[in-house]
C-alpha positions in Angstrom: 64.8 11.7 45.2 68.3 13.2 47.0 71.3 11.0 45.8 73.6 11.0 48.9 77.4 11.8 47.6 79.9 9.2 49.7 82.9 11.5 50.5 86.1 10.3 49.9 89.2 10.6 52.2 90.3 13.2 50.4 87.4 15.1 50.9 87.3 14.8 54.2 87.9 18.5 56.1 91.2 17.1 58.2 94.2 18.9 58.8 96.8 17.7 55.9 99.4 16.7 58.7 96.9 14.1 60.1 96.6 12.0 57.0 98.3 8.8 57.4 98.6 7.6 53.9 98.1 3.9 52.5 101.7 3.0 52.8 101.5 3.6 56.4 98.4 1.8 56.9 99.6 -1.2 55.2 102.6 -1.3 57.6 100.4 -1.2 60.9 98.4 -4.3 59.3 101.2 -6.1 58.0 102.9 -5.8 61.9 99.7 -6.9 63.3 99.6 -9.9 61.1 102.7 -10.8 61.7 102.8 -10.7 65.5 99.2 -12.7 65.3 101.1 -15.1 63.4 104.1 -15.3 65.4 102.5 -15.9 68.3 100.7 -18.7 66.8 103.5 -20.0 66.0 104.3 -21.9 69.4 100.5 -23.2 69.7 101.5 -24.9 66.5 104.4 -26.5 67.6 102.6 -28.0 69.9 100.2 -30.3 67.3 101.4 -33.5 66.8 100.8 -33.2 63.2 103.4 -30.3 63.3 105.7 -32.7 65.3 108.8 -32.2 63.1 108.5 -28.5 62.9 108.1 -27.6 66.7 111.6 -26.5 66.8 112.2 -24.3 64.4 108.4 -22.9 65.1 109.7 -22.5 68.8 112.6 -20.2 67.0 110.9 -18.6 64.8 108.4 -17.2 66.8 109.9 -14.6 68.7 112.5 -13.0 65.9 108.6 -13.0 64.2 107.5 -10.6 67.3 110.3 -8.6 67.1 109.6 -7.9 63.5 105.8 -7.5 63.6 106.1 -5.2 67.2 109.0 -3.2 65.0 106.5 -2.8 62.3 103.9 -1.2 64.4 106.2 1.0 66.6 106.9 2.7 63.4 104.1 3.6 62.0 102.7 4.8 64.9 106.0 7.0 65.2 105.6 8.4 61.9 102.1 8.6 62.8 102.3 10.7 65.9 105.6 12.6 65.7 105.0 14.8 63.1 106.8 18.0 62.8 
């Protein structure tokens, strides 16, 4: 019976200049968490449980966008503007 070898990333045959590495990747996720959340962060303010909160979740939210949004424009700068 053939044992089927699982390549790695690094053995995959792609160009070295297309490898985004880890670090990267984290920083795409981390922005797209953090957008999800602050844009969650007005449906929240609306729960009554939340009540005393709604404010500063109203505030927070958008500086939170700005952030994630940043986040994710650069990694897809370093991503696609390689030299």
């Amino acid at each position: 019976m053939r044992q089927h070898h699982q390549a790695s990333f690094e053995d995959l045959p792609i160009d070295e200049d297309y490898r985004t590495p880890p670090r990267s990747r984290r920083r795409l996720w981390v922005g797209a968490s953090i957008t999800i959340i602050a844009a969650l962060c007005p449906l929240l303010a609306q729960l009554p449980v939340l009540n005393n909160l709604a404010t500063t979740l109203w505030l927070v939210s958008l500086p939170l966008c700005f952030v994630g949004v940043a986040l994710i424009a650069s990694y897809l700068h370093h991503r696609y503007n390689k030299p």
